[in-house]
C-alpha positions in Angstrom: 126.3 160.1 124.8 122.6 158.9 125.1 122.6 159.1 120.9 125.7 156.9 120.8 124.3 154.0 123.1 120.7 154.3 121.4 120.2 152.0 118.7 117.8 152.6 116.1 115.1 149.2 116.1 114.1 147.9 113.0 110.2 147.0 112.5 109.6 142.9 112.1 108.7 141.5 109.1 105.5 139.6 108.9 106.5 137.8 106.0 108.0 134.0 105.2 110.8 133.7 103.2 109.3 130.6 100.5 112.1 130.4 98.0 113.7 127.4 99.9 110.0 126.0 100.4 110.1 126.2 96.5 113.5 124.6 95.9 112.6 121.6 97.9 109.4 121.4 96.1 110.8 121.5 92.4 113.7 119.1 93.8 110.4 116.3 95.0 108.9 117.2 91.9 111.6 115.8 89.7 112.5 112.7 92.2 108.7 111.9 92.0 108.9 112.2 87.8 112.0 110.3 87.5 110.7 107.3 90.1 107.4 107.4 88.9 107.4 105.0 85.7 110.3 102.9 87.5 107.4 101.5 90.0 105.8 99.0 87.9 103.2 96.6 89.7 103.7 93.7 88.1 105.0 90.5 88.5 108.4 88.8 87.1 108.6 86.6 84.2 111.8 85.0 83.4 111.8 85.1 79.4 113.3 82.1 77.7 116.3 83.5 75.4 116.1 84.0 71.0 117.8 84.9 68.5 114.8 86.4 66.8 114.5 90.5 65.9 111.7 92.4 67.5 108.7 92.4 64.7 108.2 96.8 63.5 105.0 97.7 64.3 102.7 100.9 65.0 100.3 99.3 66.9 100.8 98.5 70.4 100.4 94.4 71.1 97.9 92.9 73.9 100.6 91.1 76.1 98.7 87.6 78.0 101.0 86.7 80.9 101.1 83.3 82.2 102.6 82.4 85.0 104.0 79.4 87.1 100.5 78.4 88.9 98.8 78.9 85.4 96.9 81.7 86.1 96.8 84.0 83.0 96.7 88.1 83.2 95.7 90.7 80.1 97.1 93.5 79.3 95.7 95.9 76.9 97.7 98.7 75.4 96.4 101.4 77.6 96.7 99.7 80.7 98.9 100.4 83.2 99.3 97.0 84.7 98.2 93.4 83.9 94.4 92.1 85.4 94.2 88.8 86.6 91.4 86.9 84.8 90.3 83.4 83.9 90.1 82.0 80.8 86.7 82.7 80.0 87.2 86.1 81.1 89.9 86.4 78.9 88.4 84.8 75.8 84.9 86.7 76.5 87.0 90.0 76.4 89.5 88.9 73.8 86.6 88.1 71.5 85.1 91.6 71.8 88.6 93.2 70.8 89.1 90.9 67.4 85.4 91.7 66.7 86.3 95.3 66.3 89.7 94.8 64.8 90.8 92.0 63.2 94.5 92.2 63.0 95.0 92.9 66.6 98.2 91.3 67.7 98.9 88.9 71.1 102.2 88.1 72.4 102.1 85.2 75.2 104.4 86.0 77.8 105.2 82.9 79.9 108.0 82.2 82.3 110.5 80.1 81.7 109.6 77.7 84.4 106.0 77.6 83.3 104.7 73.9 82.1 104.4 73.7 78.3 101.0 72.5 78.6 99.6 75.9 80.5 101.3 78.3 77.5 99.4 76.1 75.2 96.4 76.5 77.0 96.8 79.9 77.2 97.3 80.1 73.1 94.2 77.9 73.1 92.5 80.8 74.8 93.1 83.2 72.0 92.5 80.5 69.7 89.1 80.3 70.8 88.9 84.1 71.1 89.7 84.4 67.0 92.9 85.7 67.6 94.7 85.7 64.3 98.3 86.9 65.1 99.5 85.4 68.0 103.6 85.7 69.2 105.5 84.6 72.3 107.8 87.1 74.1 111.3 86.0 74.2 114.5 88.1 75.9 116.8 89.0 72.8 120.6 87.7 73.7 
């Protein structure tokens, strides 16, 4: 009878289970990859419609944003976000690019509600700056 009623304890594991530690970690993992180039710091620009087809090229353009208050930002390539600058900051770096490669392309990307005279002095900018090809960003219809 005393055999019967005794129960045999088991010794306590020391030891923490991580597997579901590990799921929810590979399941933040692949929220954080898919979000992550979805956050963009930028700011809007309301492209004025074309019929025009995108020009082929290998080479990444520089993309000058202009925008309502005529304040102009740069983007290079390898940015990840556009810097706010003047225009002598802008032609003073612009000017340094074109002296290392000439056919460096600019696209001028204004909003539509952007006066005609600021993308023009924006394009004066580059003009300035020796920028040879020079294109403004449209939304394709």
């Amino acid at each position: 009878m005393s055999a019967i009623g005794r129960r045999k304890r088991r010794k306590l594991k020391s030891e923490i289970n991580v597997v579901p530690y590990i799921d929810v970690m590979l399941v933040l993992l692949i929220i954080f990859m898919v979000t992550a180039p979805l956050l963009t710091l930028s700011f809007e620009v309301d492209l004025p419609r074309s019929n025009a087809k995108a020009l082929e090229s290998k080479q990444d353009p520089i993309i000058v944003s202009v925008r309502a208050d005529g304040q102009l930002s740069l983007k290079l390539p390898d940015d990840k976000q556009p810097n706010a600058m003047s225009s002598e900051e802008m032609q003073a770096r612009l000017g340094g690019i074109v002296a290392q490669d000439k056919a460096v392309r600019v696209i001028v990307a204004a909003d539509r509600a952007v006066a005609y005279e600021k993308v023009v002095a924006a394009m004066d900018v580059l003009k300035r700056a020796n920028v040879e090809k020079v294109g403004l960003a449209t939304d394709a219809q």
